[in-house]
LOMARTOR-557935 format. One record per residue (C-alpha): residue number from 1; x, y, z. Coordinates in steps of 0.001 Angstrom, whole numbers, padded with zeros to 6 digits. Example, Ala and Ser with C-alpha at 12.3 -4.5 7.8 and 13.67 -1.06 7.14 Angstrom:
<rs>
> 1;012300;-004500;007800
> 2;013670;-001060;007140
</rs>
This chain:
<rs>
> 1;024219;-011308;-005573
> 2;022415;-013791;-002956
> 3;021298;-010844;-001204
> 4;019358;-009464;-003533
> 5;015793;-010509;-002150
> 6;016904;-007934;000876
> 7;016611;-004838;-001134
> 8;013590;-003058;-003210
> 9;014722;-002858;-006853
> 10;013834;000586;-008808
> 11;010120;000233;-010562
> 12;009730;-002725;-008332
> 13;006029;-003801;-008620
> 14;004161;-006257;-006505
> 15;000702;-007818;-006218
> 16;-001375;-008718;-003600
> 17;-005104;-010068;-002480
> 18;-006910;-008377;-000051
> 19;-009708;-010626;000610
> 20;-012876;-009309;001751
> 21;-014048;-008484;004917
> 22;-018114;-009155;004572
> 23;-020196;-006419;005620
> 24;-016976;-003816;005375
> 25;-015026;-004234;001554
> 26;-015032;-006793;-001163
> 27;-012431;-008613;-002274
> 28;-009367;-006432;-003935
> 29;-006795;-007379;-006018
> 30;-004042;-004376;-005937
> 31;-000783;-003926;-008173
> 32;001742;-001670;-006033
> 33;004738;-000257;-004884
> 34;006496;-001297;-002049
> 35;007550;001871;000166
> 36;011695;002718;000353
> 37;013028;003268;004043
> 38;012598;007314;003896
> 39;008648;006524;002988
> 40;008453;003999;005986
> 41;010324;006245;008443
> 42;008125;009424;007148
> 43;004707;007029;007886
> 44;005768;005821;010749
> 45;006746;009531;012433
> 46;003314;010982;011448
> 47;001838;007955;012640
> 48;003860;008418;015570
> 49;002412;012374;016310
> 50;-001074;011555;017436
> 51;-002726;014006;014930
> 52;-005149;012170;013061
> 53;-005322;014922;010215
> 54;-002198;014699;009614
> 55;-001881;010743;009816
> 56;-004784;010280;007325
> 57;-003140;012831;005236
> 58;-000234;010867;004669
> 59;-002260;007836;004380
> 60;-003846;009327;001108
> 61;-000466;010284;000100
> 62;001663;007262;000445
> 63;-001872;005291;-001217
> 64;-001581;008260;-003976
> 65;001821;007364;-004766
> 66;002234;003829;-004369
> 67;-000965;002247;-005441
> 68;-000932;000948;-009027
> 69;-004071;-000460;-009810
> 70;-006949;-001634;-007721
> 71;-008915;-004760;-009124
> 72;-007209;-003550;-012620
> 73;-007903;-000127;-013363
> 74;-006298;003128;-011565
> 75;-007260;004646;-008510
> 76;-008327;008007;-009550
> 77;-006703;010270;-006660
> 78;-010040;012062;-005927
> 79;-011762;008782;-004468
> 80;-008650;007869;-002030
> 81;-009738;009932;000671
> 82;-013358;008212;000159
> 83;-011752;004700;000984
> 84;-013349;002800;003747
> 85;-010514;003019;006916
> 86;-010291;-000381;007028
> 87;-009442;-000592;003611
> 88;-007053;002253;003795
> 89;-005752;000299;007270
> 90;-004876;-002576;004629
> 91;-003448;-000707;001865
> 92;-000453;001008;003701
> 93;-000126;-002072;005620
> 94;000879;-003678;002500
> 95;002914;-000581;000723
> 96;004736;-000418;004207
> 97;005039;-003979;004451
> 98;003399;-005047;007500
> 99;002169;-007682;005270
> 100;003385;-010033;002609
> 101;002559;-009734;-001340
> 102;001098;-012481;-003417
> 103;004756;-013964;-004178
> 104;003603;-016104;-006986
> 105;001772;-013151;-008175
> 106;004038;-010572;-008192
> 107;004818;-009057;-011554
> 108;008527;-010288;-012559
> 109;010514;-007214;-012127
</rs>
């Protein structure tokens, strides 16, 4: 189908870069799952409430479920809510796809 790059494939996987931001995170390289409409819409309404407990909660969870690997080895679920913001900020921008992945990276699905 020529449409295909249009929709998210199950087990689709994708890499990215996040370079560093000196003086707030290091460099990150970060094996993930892009979110499905439902997940976006969910974010986006929580996001969309004001309540910053509940935003940051969802944060954690969409991170929880999507993230695959940060710089190669799991991120155990217990540190996520111990992320810097602006690291978090750059993680769900990613899973919700604010941003683009590392095309030429991206595992072949």
């Amino acid at each position: 189908m020529a449409n295909e790059a249009f929709f998210i494939p199950d087990g689709y996987t994708m890499a990215a870069t996040i370079e560093a931001r000196p003086g707030v995170h290091p460099k990150a390289e970060v094996t993930y799952r892009p979110a499905l409409m439902d997940e976006y819409n969910a974010w986006r309404a929580e996001a969309a409430t004001g309540d910053a407990k509940r935003k940051t909660k969802k944060d954690a969870e969409l991170i929880r479920a999507h993230v695959i690997s940060l710089n190669g080895e799991p991120l155990p679920p217990d540190k996520i809510a111990k992320l810097k913001p602006q690291f978090v900020e750059r993680l769900t921008d990613l899973i919700l796809g604010y941003v683009g992945s590392d095309e030429a990276a991206d595992l072949k699905n």
